[in-house]
VOFIKOL-102747 format. One record per atom (N, C-alpha, C, CB): x negated, y, z; residue in three letters. Coordinates in steps of 0.05 Angstrom, whole numbers, plus 5000, padded with zeros to 4 digits. Glycine has a CB too. Example, Ala and Ser with C-alpha at 12.3 -4.5 7.8 and 13.67 -1.06 7.14 Angstrom:
2
473648865156ALA;475449105156ALA;473649345156ALA;477449115181ALA;474349555142SER;472749795143SER;474250015157SER;471849885114SER;
end
This chain:
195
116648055217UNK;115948325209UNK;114748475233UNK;118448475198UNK;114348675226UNK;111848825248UNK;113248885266UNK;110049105239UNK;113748965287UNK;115449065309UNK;116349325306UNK;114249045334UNK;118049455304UNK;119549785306UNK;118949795326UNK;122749885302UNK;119350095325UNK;119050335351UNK;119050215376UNK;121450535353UNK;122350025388UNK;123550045404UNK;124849765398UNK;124850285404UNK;125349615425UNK;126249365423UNK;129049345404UNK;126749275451UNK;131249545422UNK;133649655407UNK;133149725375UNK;134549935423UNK;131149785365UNK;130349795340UNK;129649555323UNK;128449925340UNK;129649435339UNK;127449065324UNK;129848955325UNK;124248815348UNK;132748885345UNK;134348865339UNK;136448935328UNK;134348835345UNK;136749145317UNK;138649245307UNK;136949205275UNK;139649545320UNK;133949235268UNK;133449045236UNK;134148785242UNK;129949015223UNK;132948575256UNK;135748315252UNK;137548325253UNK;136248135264UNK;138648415260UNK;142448395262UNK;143248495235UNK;144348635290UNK;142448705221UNK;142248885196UNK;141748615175UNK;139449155198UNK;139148495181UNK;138648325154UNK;140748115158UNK;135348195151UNK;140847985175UNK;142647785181UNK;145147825165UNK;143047765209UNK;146848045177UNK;148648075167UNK;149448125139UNK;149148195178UNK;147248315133UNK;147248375108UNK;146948085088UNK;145048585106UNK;144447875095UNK;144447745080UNK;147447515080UNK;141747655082UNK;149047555090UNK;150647425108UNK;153647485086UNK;150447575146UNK;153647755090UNK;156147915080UNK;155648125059UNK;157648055103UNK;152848185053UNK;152148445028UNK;153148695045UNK;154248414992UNK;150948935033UNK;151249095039UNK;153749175047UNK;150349175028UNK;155649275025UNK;158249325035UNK;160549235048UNK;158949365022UNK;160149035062UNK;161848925076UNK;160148895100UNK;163148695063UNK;158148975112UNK;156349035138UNK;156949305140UNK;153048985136UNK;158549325170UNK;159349555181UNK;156949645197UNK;161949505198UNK;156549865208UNK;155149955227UNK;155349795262UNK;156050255225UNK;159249765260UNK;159649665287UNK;159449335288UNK;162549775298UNK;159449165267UNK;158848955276UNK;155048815275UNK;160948795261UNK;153649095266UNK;150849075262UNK;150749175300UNK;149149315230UNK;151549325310UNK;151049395332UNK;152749195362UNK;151849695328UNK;153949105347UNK;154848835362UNK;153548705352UNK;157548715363UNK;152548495337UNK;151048305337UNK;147548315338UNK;151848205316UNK;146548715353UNK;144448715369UNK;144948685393UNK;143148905367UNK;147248735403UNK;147648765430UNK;147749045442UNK;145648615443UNK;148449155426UNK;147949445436UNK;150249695426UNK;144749525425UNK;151049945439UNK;153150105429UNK;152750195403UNK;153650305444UNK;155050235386UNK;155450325368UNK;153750655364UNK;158250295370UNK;152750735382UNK;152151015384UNK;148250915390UNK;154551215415UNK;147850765383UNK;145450735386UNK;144050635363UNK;145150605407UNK;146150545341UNK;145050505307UNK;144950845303UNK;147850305280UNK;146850955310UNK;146151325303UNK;143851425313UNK;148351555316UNK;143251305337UNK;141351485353UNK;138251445333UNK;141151355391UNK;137951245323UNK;135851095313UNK;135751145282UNK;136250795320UNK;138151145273UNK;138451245246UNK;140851385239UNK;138251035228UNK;140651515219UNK;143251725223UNK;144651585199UNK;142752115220UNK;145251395188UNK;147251275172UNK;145850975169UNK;147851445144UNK;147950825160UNK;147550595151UNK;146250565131UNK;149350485149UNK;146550765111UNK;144350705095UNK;141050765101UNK;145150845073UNK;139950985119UNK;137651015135UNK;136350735140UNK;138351155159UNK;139050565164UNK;138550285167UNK;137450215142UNK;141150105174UNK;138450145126UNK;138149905111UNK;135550015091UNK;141349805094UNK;134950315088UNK;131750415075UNK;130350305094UNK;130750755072UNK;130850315118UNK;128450275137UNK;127750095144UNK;128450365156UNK;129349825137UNK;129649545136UNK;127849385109UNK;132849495135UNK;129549575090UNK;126849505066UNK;124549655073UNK;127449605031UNK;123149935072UNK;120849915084UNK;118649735102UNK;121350055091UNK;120349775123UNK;118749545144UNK;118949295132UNK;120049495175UNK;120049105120UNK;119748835101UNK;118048855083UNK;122048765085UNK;116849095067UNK;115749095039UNK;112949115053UNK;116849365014UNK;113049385080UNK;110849475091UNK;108649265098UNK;111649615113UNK;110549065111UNK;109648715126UNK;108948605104UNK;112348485142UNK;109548575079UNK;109948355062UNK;106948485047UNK;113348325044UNK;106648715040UNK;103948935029UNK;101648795049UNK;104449355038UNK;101848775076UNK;099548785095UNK;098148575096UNK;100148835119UNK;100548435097UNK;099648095090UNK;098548005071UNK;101347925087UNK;099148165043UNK;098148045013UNK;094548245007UNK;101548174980UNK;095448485025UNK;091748565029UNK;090448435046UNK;090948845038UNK;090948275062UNK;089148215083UNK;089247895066UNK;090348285120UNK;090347775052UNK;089947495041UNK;088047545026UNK;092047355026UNK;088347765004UNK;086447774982UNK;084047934993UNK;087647904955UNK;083048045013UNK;081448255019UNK;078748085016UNK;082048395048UNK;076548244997UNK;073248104993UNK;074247854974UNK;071247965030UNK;075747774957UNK;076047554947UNK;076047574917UNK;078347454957UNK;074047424903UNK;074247504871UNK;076147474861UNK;072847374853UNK;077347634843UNK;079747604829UNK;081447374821UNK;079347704811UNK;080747084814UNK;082346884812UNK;082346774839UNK;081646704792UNK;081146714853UNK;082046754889UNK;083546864905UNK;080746834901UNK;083447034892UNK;085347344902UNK;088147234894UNK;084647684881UNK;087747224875UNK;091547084860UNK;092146934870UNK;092246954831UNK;090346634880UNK;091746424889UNK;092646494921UNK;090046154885UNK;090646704932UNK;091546714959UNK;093646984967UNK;088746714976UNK;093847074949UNK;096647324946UNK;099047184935UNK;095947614921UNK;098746954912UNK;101446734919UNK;102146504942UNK;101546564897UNK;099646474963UNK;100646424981UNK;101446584997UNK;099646304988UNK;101046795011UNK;101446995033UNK;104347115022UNK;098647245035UNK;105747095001UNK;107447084995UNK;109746934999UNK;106947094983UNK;108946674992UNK;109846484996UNK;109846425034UNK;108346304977UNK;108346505036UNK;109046415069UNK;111046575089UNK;106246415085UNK;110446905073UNK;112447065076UNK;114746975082UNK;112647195059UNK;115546905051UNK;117246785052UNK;118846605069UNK;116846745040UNK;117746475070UNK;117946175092UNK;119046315116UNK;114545975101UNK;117146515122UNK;117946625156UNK;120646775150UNK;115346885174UNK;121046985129UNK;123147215132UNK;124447075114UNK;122547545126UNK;126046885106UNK;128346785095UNK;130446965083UNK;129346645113UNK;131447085111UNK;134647185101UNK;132947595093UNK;138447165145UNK;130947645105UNK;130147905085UNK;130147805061UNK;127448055089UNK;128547595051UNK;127547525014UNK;129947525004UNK;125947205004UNK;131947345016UNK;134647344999UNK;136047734997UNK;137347075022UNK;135347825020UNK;137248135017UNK;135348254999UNK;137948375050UNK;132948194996UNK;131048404978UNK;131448254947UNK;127148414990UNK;132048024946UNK;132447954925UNK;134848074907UNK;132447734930UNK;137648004925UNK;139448104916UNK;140148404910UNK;140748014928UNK;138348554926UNK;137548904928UNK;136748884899UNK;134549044955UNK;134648714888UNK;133848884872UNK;134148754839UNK;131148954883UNK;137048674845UNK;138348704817UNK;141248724821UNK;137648454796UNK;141948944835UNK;143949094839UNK;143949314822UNK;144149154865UNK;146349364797UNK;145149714786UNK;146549844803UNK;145749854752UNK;147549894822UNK;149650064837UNK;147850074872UNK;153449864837UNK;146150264867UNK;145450324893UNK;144550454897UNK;144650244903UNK;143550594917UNK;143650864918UNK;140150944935UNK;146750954938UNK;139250754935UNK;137050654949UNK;135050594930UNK;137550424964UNK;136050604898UNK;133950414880UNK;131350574881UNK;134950364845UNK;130450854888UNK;128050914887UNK;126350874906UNK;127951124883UNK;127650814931UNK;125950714950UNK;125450404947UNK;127050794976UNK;126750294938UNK;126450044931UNK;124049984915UNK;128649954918UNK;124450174892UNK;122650094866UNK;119250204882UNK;123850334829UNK;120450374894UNK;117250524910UNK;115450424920UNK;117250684932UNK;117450214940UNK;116549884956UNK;115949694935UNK;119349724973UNK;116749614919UNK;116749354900UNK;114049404889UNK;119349334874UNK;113549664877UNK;110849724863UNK;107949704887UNK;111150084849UNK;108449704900UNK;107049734922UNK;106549474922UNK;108149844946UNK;107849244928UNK;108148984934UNK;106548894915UNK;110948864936UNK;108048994887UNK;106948844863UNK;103948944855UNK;109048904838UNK;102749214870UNK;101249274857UNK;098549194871UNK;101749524851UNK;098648954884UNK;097148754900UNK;096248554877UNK;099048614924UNK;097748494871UNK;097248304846UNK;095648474814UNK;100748174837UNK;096848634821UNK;095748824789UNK;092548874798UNK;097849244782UNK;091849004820UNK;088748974825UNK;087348844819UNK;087848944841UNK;089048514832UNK;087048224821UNK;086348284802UNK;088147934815UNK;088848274779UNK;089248264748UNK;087648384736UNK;091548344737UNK;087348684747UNK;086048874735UNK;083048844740UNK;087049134743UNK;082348714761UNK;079148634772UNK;078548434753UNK;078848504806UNK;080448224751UNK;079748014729UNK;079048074704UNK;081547844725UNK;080048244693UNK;079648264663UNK;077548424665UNK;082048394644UNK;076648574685UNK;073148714681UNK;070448624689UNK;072748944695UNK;072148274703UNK;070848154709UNK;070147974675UNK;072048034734UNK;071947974661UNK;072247794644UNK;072747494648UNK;070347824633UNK;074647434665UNK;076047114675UNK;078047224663UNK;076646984712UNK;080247414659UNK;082647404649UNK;082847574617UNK;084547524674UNK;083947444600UNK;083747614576UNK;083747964574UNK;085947524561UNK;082048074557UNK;081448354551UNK;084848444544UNK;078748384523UNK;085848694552UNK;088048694536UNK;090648554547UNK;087248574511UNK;089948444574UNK;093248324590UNK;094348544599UNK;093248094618UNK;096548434594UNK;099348724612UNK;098148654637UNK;104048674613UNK;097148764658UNK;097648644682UNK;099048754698UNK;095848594693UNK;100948944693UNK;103049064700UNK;105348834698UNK;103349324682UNK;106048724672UNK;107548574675UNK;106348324676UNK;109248614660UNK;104048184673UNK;103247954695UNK;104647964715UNK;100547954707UNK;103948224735UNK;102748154768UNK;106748204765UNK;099448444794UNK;109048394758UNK;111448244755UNK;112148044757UNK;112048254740UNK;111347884734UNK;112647644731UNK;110747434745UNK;113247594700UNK;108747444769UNK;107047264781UNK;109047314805UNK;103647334782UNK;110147544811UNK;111947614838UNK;114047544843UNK;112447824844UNK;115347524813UNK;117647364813UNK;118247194810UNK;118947394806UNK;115947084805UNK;116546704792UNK;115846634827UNK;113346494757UNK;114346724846UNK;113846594863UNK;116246634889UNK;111246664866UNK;118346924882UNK;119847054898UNK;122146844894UNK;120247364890UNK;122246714864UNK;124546624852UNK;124546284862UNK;124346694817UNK;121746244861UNK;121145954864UNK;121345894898UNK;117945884850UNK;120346134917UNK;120746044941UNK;123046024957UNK;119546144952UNK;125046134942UNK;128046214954UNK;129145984941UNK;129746534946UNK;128845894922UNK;129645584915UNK;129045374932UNK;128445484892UNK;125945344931UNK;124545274958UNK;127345184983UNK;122245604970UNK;127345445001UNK;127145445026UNK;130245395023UNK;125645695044UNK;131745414995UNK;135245335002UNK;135345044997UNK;137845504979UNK;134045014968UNK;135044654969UNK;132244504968UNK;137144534937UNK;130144554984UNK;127644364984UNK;125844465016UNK;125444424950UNK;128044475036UNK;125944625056UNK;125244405069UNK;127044865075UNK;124344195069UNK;123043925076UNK;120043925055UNK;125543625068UNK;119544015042UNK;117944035014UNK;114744195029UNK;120244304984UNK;112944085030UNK;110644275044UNK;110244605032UNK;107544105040UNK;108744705040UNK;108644945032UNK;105944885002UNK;107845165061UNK;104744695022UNK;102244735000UNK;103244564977UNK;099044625012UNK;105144384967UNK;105744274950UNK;107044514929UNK;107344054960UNK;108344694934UNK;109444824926UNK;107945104915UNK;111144834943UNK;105945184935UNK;103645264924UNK;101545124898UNK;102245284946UNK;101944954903UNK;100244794883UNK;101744814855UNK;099844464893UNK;104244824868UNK;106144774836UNK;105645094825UNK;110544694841UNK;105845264842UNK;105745514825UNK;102845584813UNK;106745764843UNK;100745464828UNK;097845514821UNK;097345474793UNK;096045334835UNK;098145104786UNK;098444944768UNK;099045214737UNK;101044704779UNK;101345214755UNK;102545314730UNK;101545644715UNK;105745314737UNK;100645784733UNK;098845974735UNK;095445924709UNK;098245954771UNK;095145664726UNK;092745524709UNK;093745444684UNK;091545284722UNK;095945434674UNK;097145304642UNK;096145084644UNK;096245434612UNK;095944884659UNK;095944694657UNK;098044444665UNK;094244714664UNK;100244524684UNK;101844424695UNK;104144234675UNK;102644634711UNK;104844374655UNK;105744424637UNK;105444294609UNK;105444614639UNK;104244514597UNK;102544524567UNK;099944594568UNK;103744724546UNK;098044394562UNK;096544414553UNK;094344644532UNK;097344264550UNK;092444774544UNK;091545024525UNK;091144964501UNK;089145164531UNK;
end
């Protein structure tokens, strides 16, 4: 992810995701996030004024990284181009930030949180990388007149969010591009069933 402010800042988001993905929100204290940066307890305050601050500002900077990457994959690229290279830049995401995908995953099918608007604020953002393609495609006329691409570019984010965290727990020997290919495939309806 991009670098914070302040070194003390870049570590105290690892130690945060770590833990978190480690133990879940509620059982990540402030003082063992500030022990496992290396740093006083009075310096997660200084930086943020609650644990929950932490952990908005942790999804921000993850979603922020994960946005920059999926514009700069698809940037100048015709719309079915665009898709295949916004499910990779995803996917590679992935690959690098491991234990964020698992905390953003689990974040965001929690109903008990107190964070869900900043979440959803981020997610649309993320997702609405893909809805451009979608939406470029169908005025392109490559993708049918009349697609949700609201819930396309959804369910293109999560099949790939869902498929790479499978990935990287029980197949992380598996190339990246094999796995890309599998989601492409299937993207193409061809993998599968036949049009």
């Amino acid at each position: 992810m991009a670098r914070p402010r302040s070194d003390a800042r870049h570590r105290l988001f690892e130690a945060a995701i770590a833990l978190i993905a480690e133990r879940d929100f509620a059982g990540t204290t402030v003082a063992a996030i500030a022990e496992r940066a290396g740093v006083a307890k009075g310096t997660v305050y200084y930086n943020f004024p609650s644990k929950q601050a932490l952990f908005e500002g942790l999804l921000a900077q993850g979603m922020d990284e994960l946005e920059q990457r999926l514009a700069k994959a698809s940037e100048g690229l015709a719309p079915l181009p665009a898709i295949i290279a916004l499910v990779r830049a995803q996917l590679e995401y992935i690959a690098e930030y491991g234990p964020f995908t698992k905390l953003l995953a689990s974040e965001m099918w929690r109903t008990e949180r107190a964070w869900r608007d900043t979440l959803n604020r981020l997610r649309e953002r993320v997702v609405g990388r893909y809805v451009a393609a979608l939406d470029e495609g169908v005025r392109a006329g490559v993708l049918r007149e009349g697609l949700d691409t609201q819930l396309a570019a959804a369910s293109i984010f999560g099949m790939v969010l869902v498929t790479a965290l499978g990935w990287r727990e029980f197949r992380p020997d598996q190339p990246l591009d094999e796995v890309h290919a599998t989601i492409v495939d299937l993207l193409r309806g061809g993998a599968i069933v036949s049009p």
